[in-house]
C-alpha positions in Angstrom: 108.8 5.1 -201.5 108.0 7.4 -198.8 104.1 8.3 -199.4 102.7 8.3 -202.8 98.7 9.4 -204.7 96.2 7.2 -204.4 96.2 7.6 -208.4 99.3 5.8 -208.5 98.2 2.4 -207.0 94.9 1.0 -208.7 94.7 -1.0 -205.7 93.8 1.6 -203.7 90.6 3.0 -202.5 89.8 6.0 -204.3 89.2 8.1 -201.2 93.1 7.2 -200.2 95.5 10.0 -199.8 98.3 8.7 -198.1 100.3 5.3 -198.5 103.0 5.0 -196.2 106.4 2.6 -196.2 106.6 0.9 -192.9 109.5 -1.6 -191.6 109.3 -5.0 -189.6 113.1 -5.3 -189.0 114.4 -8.0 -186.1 116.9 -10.6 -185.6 116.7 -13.9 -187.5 114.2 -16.1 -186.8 112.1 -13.6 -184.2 108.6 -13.7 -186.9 109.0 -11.0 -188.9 107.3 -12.9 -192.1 104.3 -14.6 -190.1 103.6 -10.7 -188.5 103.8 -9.6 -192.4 101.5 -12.5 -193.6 99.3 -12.4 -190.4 98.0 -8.5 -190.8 98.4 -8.2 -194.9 94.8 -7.3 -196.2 96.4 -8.9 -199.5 98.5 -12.5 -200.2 102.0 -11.1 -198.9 105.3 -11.6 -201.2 107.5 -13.6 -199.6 111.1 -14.6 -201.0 111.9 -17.1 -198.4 113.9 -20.3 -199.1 115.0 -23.8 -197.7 118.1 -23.7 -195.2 120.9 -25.3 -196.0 123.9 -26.8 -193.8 126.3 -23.9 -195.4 123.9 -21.4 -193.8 124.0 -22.6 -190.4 127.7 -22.4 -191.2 127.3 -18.1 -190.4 124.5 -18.0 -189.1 123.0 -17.9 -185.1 120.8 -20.8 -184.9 120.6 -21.0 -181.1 116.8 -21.5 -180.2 115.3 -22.1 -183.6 115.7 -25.6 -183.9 112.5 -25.6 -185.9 113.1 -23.0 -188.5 113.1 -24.6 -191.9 113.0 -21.4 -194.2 114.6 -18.2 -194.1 113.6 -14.7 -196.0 116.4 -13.7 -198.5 115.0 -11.0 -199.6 111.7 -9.3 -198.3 108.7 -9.8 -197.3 105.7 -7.5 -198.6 102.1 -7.0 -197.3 99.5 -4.1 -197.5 97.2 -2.7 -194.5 94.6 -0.1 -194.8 93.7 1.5 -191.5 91.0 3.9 -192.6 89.7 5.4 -195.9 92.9 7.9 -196.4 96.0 5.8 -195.1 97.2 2.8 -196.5 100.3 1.6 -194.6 103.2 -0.5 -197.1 104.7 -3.4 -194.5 108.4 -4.5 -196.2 109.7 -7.2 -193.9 113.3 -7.6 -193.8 115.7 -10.3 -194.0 117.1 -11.2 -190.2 120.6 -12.8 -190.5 123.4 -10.2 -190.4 125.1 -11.1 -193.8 121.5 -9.2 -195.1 122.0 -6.1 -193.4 123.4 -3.8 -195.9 120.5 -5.3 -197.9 118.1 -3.9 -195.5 119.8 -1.2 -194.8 118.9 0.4 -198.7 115.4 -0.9 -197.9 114.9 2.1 -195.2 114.8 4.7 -198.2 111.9 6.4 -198.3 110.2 4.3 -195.3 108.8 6.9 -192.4 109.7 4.6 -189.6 110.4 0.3 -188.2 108.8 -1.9 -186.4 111.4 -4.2 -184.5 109.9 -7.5 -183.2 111.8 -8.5 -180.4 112.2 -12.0 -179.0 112.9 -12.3 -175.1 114.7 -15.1 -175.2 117.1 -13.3 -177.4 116.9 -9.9 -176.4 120.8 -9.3 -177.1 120.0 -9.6 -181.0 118.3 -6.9 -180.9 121.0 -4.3 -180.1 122.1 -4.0 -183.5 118.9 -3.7 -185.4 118.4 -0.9 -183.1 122.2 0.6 -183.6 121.0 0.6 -187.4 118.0 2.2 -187.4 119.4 4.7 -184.5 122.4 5.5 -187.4 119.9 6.3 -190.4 117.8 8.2 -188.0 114.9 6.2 -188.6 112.3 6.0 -185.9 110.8 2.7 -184.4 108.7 0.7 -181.8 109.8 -2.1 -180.4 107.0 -5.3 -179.8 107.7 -8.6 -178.4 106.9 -10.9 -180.2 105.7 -14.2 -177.0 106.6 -17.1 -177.9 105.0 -19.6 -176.1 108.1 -20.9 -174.3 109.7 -17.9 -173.6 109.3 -16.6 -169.9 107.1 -13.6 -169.6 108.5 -10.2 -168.4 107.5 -6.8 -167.5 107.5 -4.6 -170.1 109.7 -2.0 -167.6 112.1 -5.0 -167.3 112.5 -5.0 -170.7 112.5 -1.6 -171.1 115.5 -1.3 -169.4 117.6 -4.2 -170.7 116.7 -2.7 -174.0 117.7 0.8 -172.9 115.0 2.3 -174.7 114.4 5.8 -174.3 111.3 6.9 -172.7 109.5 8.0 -175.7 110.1 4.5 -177.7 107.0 3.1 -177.6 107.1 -1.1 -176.6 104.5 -3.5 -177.1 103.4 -6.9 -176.4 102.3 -9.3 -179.5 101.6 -12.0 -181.2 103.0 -12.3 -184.9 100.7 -15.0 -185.5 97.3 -13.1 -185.0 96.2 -10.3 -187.1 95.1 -8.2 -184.3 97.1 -8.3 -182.1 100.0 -7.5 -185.2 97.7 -4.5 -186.7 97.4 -3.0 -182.8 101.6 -3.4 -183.0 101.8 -1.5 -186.2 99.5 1.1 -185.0 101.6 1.8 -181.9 104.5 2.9 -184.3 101.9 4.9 -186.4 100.8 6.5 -183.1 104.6 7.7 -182.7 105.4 8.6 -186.0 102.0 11.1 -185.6 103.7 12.3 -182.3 106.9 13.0 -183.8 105.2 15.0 -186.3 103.7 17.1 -184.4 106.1 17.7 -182.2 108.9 18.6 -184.6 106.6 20.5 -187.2 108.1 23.8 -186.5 111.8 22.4 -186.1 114.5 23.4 -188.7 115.7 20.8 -191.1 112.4 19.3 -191.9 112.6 16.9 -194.6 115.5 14.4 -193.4 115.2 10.4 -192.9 112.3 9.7 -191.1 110.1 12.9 -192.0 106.4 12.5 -191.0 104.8 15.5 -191.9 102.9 12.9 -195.0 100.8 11.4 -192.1 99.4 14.6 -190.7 96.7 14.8 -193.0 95.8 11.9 -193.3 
């Protein structure tokens, strides 16, 4: 689901022409269904369930001593930014037995949002090496915990290696602003992109945004 009518969601204002299918994608355990639940204008779906010792048997638990739950599947929230864009939030599961899972999730979705934990920044490699291979754009926001140690955002710039158009932001998953400003910052790109490559050949592949330049 790429973009769709406004006729086809009765959820929808009527003066909506454009719903768009976003990403959050990160590592496991970096807040990717607390930044879904904190900036959905509607109760989010969540398909998370109760770790197990056979998990933590495959999976990186190093620094989330705390976590209880994991997602499985997705997690789903809705955001309307103004009176003709609705933005579609599917959150995606974080431990790498679930990437092929998430991987089908990018069809049809215009660009990602990867959360990024400092602490951890080395997870985020390959969330980035996917995205990168399906051609699908993203921001990256760092998500501050408050034990991690704060950095500049050229510091992490460059221990990400992002390039110099990747937009990188700070937040915090657990507030709604601060996650809708985050979201925004990849909707700001996507735009840019658009523009950008509106006259270039081959218009139409994975993470096309000629939808949002009407809206």
């Amino acid at each position: 689901m790429g973009s769709a009518p406004a006729s086809e969601d009765v959820y929808l204002r009527p003066t909506v022409r454009t719903a768009v299918k976003l990403l959050v994608v990160g590592h496991f355990a970096v807040g990717k269904t607390t930044f879904v639940g904190a900036l959905s204008e509607i109760r989010p779906l969540r398909t998370e369930e109760v770790m197990t010792e056979a998990g933590a048997l495959v999976d990186d638990l190093a620094g989330t001593r705390d976590k209880t739950t994991t997602t499985v599947a997705l997690d789903f929230g809705r955001l309307t930014l103004n009176d003709s864009l609705v933005l579609y939030v599917f959150g995606t599961p974080g431990q790498q037995r679930f990437t092929e899972l998430w991987k089908d999730m990018t069809r049809g979705a215009l660009g990602a949002l990867v959360l990024a934990d400092t602490r951890r920044l080395g997870q985020s490699f390959e969330v980035m090496g996917v995205l990168e291979e399906l051609g699908l754009p993203y921001a990256v926001a760092l998500n501050e915990f408050e034990d991690a140690r704060e950095h500049g955002l050229d510091e992490v710039r460059e221990a990400l290696d992002l390039l110099p158009g990747t937009p990188l932001v700070r937040c915090d998953a657990r507030d709604r602003t601060s996650s809708t400003e985050a979201l925004i910052a990849l909707v700001e790109h996507l735009l840019t992109r658009s523009g950008e490559a509106a006259d270039a050949p081959g218009a139409g592949a994975a993470g096309d945004t000629s939808e949002l330049e009407h809206a």
